[in-house]
C-alpha positions as CSV (number, residue, x, y, z in Angstrom):
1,X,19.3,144.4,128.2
2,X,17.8,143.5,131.4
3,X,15.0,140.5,131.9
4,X,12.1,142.3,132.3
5,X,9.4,141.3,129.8
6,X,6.6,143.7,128.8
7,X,4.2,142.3,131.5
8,X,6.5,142.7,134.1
9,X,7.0,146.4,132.7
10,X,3.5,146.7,132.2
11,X,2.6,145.6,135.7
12,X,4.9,147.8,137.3
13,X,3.7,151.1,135.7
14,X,0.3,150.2,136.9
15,X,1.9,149.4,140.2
16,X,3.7,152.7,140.1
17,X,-0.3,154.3,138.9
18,X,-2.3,152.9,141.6
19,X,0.0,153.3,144.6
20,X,-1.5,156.8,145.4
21,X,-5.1,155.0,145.8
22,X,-4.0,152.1,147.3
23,X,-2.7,154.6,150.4
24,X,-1.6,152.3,153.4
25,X,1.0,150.3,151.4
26,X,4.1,150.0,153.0
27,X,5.6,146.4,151.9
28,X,6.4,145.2,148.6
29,X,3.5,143.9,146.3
30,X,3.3,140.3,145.1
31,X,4.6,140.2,141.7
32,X,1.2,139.3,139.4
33,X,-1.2,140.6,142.1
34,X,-3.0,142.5,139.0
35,X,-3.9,139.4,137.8
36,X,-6.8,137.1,138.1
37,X,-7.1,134.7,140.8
38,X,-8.2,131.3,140.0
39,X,-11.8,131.1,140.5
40,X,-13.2,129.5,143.7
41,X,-16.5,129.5,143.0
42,X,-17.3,127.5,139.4
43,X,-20.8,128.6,138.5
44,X,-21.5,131.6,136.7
45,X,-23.6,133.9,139.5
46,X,-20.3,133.6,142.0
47,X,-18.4,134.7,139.8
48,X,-20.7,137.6,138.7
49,X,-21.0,138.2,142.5
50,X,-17.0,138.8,143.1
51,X,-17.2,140.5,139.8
52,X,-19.9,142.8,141.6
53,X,-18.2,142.6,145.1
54,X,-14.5,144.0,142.9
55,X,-16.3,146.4,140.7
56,X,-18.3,148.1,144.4
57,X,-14.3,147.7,145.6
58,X,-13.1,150.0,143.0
59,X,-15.7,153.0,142.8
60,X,-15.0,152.9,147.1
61,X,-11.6,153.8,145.8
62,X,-13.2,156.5,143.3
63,X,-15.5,158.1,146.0
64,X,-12.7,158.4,148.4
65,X,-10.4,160.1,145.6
66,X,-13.4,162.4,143.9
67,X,-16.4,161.6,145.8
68,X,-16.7,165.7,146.5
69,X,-16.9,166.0,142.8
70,X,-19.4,163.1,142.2
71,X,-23.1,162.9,142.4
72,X,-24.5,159.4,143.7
73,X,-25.4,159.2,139.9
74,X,-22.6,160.0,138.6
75,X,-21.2,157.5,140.9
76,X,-23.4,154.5,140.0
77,X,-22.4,155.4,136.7
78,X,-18.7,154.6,137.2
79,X,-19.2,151.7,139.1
80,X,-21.6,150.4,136.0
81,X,-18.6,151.5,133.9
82,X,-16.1,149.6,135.8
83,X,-18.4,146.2,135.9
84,X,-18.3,146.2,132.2
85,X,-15.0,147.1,131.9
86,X,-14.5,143.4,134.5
87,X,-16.9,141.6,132.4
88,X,-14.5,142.6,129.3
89,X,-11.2,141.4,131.2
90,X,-12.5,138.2,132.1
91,X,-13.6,137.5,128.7
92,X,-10.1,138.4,127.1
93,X,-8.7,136.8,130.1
94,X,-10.2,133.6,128.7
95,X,-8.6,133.7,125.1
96,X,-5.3,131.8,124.9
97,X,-2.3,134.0,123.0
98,X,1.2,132.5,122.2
99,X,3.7,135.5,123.1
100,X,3.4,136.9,119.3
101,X,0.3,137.1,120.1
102,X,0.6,140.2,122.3
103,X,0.7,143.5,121.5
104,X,4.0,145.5,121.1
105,X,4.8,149.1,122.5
106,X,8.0,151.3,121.8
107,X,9.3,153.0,125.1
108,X,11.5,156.0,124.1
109,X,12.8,158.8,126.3
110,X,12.2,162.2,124.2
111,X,15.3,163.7,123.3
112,X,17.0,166.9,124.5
113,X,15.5,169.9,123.0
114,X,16.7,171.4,119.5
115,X,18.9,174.6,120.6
């Protein structure tokens, strides 16, 4: 079995997800670049303000993919969706789990078909 724990599986599939989106990537990502940076900025409206800044980030990446399909509405709607969606990671981000903690998925290949 190799050494690859389920966040380092995890991370890559999302790697493996995003890459059309991200585009201009040529290089290697930094392992953990999903992750949250330490905060810079300690008070609370910074932090809402990166949140914002990340969140305004993201729905760019939307518009460019399926902004022919989106109305500005429908696109202030997403990037309200995404905030929330930040505001949630952050607050899990902030609960402590010991490794039995997380949750546990089953990878399986499906099997050749029945002839």
């Amino acid at each position: 079995m190799s050494g690859v724990s389920r966040r380092e599986f995890a991370g890559s599939a999302l790697t493996a997800a995003l890459v059309p989106l991200l585009g201009g990537v040529t290089g290697p990502l930094p392992a953990g670049w999903w992750e949250a940076l330490p905060s810079a900025l300690p008070d609370a409206t910074a932090a809402g303000r990166s949140l914002d800044a990340l969140a305004e980030a993201l729905a760019g990446a939307v518009r460019v993919q399926y902004g022919s399909r989106l109305s500005a509405e429908d696109l202030a709607t997403v990037t309200r969706q995404i905030r929330s969606a930040l505001e949630r990671a952050e607050q899990l981000r902030k609960v402590e789990l010991a490794n039995g903690d997380e949750p546990d998925f089953v990878f399986g290949a499906p099997g050749a078909p029945a002839a």
